[in-house]
C-alpha positions in Angstrom: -65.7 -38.5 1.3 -62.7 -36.9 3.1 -63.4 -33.6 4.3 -60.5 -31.1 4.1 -60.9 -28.3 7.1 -59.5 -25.3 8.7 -57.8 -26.3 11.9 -55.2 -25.7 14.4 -54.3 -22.2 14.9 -55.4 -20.9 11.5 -58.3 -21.8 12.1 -58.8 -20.6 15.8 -57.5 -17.3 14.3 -60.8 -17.4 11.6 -62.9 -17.9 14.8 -61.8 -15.2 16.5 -62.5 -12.6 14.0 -65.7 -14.4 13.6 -66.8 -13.9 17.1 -65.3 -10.4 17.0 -67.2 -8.9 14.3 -69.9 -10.4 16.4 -69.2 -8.8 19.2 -69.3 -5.8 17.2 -72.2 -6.8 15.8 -74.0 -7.2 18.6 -72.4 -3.5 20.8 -73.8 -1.7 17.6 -77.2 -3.6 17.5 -77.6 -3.1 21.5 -76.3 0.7 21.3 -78.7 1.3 18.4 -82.0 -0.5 19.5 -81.4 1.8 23.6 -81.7 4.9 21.9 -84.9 6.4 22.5 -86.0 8.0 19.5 -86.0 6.9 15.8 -85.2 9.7 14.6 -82.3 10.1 16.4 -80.4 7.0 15.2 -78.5 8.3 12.2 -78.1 6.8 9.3 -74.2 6.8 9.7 -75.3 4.3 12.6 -77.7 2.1 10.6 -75.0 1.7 7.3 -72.7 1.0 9.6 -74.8 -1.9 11.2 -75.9 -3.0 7.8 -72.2 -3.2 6.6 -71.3 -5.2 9.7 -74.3 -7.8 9.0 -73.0 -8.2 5.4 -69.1 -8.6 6.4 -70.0 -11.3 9.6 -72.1 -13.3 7.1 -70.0 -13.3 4.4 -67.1 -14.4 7.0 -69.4 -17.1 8.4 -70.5 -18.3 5.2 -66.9 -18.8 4.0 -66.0 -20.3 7.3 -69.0 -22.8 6.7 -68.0 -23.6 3.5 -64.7 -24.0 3.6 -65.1 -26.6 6.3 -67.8 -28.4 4.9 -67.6 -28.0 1.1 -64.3 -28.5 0.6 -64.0 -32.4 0.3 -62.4 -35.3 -1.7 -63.7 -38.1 -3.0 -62.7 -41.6 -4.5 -66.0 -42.7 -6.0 -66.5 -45.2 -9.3 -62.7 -45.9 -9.6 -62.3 -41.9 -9.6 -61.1 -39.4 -8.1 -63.2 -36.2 -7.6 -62.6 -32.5 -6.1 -64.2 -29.3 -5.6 -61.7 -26.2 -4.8 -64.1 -23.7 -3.5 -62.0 -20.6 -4.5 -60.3 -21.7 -7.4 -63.4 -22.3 -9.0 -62.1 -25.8 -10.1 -63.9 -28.5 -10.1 -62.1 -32.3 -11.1 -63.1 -35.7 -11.8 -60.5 -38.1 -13.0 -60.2 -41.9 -14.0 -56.9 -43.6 -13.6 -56.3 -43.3 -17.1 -56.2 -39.6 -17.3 -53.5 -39.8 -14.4 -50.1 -39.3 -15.5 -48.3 -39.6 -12.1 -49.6 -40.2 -8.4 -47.1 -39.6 -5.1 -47.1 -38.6 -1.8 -45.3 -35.8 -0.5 -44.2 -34.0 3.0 -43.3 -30.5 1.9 -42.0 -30.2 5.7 -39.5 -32.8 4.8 -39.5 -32.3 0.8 -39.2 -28.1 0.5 -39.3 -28.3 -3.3 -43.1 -28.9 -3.1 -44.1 -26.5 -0.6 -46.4 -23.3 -1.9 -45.0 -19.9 -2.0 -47.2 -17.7 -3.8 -50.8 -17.9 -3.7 -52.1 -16.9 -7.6 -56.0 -17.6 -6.4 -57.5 -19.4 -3.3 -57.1 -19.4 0.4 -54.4 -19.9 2.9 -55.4 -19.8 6.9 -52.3 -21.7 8.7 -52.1 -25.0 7.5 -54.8 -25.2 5.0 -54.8 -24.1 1.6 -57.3 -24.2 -1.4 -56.8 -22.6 -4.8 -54.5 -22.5 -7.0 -50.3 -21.7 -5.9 -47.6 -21.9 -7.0 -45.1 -24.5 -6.0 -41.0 -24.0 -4.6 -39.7 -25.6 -7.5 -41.8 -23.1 -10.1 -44.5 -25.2 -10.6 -47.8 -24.1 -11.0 -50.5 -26.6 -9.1 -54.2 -26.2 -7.4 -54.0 -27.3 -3.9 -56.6 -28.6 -1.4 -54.7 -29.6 1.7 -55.1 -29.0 5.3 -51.5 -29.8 6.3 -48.0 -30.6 4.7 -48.5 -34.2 3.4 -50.5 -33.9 0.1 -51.0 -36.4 -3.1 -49.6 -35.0 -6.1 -51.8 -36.4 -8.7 -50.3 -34.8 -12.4 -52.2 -34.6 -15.3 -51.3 -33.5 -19.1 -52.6 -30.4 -18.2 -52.7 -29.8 -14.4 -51.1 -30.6 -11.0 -53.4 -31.0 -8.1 -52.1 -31.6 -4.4 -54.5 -33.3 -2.2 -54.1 -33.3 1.5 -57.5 -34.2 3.4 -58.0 -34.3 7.3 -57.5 -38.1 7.1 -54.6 -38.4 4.6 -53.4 -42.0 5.3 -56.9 -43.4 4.7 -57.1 -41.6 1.8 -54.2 -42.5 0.4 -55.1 -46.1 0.8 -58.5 -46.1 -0.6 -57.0 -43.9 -3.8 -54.3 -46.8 -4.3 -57.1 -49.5 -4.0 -59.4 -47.8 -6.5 -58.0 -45.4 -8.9 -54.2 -46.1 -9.3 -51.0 -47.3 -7.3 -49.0 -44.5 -6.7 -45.3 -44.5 -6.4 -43.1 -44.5 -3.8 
């Protein structure tokens, strides 16, 4: 299993709203728990505390799952995904593998994302589906600029987990060589 995560500054940047809404969180909780009467809270103050529950759990939630659902596997002599927000999930034999490389798309621009169609993108990591410099369409799960492109009859998927090397490696050894 190779986890793909949110690191670097992206992913300090997720923190810090985390912790800020609850901060927020916590200001409105304290400011609405001193006052002295019930009656005198209004319910401006306790839909606005309700909302800010919802939106630091929803944030927390994503930032859980994003850094510990999000992973890639080479199981069986296949290759299996989950893309959290591109509601994809894959499992493919060699056979169903058309093509398998590596790519740096700090080095090889053509391959880089520039529009997101549906997923996430928080600094270096992205998950979803984008679409690609040279006008391909492909569903990424990367947490940095080298990915696998693995292509399919019907789909492109770039995979780029934490430990990308290793990866690589055990995909060569169990699903298919890829080429250089």
């Amino acid at each position: 299993m190779y986890k793909v995560s949110i690191e670097g500054i992206g992913g300090s940047l997720f923190l810090i709203v985390i912790i800020g809404v609850g901060a927020l969180l916590l200001i409105k909780a304290i400011k609405a728990i001193k006052q002295e009467k019930a009656d005198r809270r209004s319910k401006k103050d306790l839909l606005d505390l309700g909302i800010m529950v919802a939106v630091a759990s929803i944030i927390g939630g994503l930032f859980i799952a994003m850094n510990y659902l999000n992973v890639v596997r080479v199981e069986d002599g296949s290759l299996k995904a989950m893309f959290l927000t591109g509601f994809k999930k894959i499992e493919l034999t060699g056979d169903e593998i058309i093509e398998a490389y590596a790519v740096d798309w700090s080095i090889d621009s053509d391959h880089a994302p520039v529009r997101r169609t549906m997923g996430t993108s928080i600094g270096t990591y992205k998950e979803g589906r984008f679409t690609l410099k040279n006008g391909n369409k492909a569903y990424l799960l990367v947490s940095g600029s080298k990915a696998l492109v693995v292509r399919t009859s019907d789909d492109i998927f770039m995979l780029g987990p934490d430990e990308f090397d290793e990866f690589v490696s055990d995909f060569e050894t169990n699903v298919i060589k890829i080429e250089d």
